[in-house]
N, C-alpha and C positions, 0 to 999 in steps of 0.2 A: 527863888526866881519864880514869877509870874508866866514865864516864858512859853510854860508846858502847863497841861494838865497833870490832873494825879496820875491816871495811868501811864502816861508816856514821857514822864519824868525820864532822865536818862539815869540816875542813880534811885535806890531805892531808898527809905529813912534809914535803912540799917548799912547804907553805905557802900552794898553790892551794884553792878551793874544792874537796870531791867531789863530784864530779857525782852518786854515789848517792844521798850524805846530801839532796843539793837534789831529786832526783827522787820521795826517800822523804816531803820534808816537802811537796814541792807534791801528795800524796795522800795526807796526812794525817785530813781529813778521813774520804774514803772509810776508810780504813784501819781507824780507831775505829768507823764504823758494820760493818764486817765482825768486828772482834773484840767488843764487844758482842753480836750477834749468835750467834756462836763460844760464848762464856759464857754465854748466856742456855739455848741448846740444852745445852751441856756439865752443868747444872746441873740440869736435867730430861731425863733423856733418856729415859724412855717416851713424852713426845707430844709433840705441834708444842709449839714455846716460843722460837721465835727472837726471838718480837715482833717481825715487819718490818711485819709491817702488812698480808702477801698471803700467803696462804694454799699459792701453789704455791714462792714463796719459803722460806716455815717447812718448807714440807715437804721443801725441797733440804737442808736442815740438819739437821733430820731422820735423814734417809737418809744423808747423809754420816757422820752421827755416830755411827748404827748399821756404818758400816765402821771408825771409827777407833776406837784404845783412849784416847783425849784425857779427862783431867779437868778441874773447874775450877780444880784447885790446879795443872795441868799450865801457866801463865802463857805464857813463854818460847813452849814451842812451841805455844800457841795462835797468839799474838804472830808467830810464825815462819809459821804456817799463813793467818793473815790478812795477811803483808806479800805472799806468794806469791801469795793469791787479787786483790789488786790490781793488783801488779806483773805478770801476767799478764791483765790486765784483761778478768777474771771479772763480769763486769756480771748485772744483777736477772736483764736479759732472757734471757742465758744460761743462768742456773739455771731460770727456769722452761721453757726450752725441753728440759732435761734432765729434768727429773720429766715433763713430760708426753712425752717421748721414753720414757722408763722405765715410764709409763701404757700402752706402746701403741700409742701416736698416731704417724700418718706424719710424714714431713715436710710436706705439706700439709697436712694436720692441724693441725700445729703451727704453721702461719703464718696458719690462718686465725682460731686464738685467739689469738695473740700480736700488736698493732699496731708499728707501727713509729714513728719518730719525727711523723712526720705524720699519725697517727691511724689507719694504712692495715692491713690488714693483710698480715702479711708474705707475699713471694713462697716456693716452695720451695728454690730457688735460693738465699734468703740466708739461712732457715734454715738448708741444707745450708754454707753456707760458715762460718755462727758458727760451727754446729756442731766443724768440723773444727781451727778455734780453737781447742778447750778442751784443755789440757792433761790427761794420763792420769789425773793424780792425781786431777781432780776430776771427773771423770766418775762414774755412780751405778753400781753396779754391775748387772751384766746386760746 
């Protein structure tokens, strides 16, 4: 089948499972709420328009989209740009730790407006660690 690429074949030649194909579908989910996303900004790109629903979110897309040359008719490497932003597991709270990092704002700054899973808010410390997380590409510029 033409269906897939080589890598994300869901069987391999030798007839096993791929482990990518199963790791691509078990975040699937996520995947579609990042490419969505991707298209929604790619389609408007003078102002927020991600429609995530939070405002430092829209503003990560944004700014991102002010550095890429990405269309909406650009599919593929939207597709490509949202399988990266999962697979490297790019989460909400990451992006908004990046726009308000790009605001300015310290690392304690940014922990004491961001909660954590328990309602808390974050230490410096684990902002500083997401942070270093994030792979270059998705970093804002500045």
């Amino acid at each position: 089948s033409h269906q897939y690429c080589e890598e994300h074949r869901p069987k391999l030649a030798n007839g096993e499972w791929n482990p990518t194909y199963r790791q691509a579908k078990r975040s699937l989910t996520q995947f579609n709420i990042e490419l969505t996303r991707l298209t929604h900004q790619c389609a408007n790109r003078s102002k927020l328009h991600a429609m995530s629903g939070d405002e430092l979110i829209d503003s990560y897309f944004f700014q991102l989209m002010l550095r890429l040359t990405l269309q909406s008719a650009d599919k593929a490497e939207l597709r490509n740009l949202a399988r990266r932003m999962v697979d490297s597991k790019l989460s909400d709270t990451k992006k908004k730790m990046l726009v308000l990092k790009q605001s300015g704002f310290s690392q304690a700054e940014i922990g004491k407006r961001i909660l954590n899973a328990k309602q808390q808010p974050m230490t410096r410390q684990a902002v500083s660690k997401a942070l270093a997380t994030i792979r270059k590409e998705f970093l804002l510029g500045g």
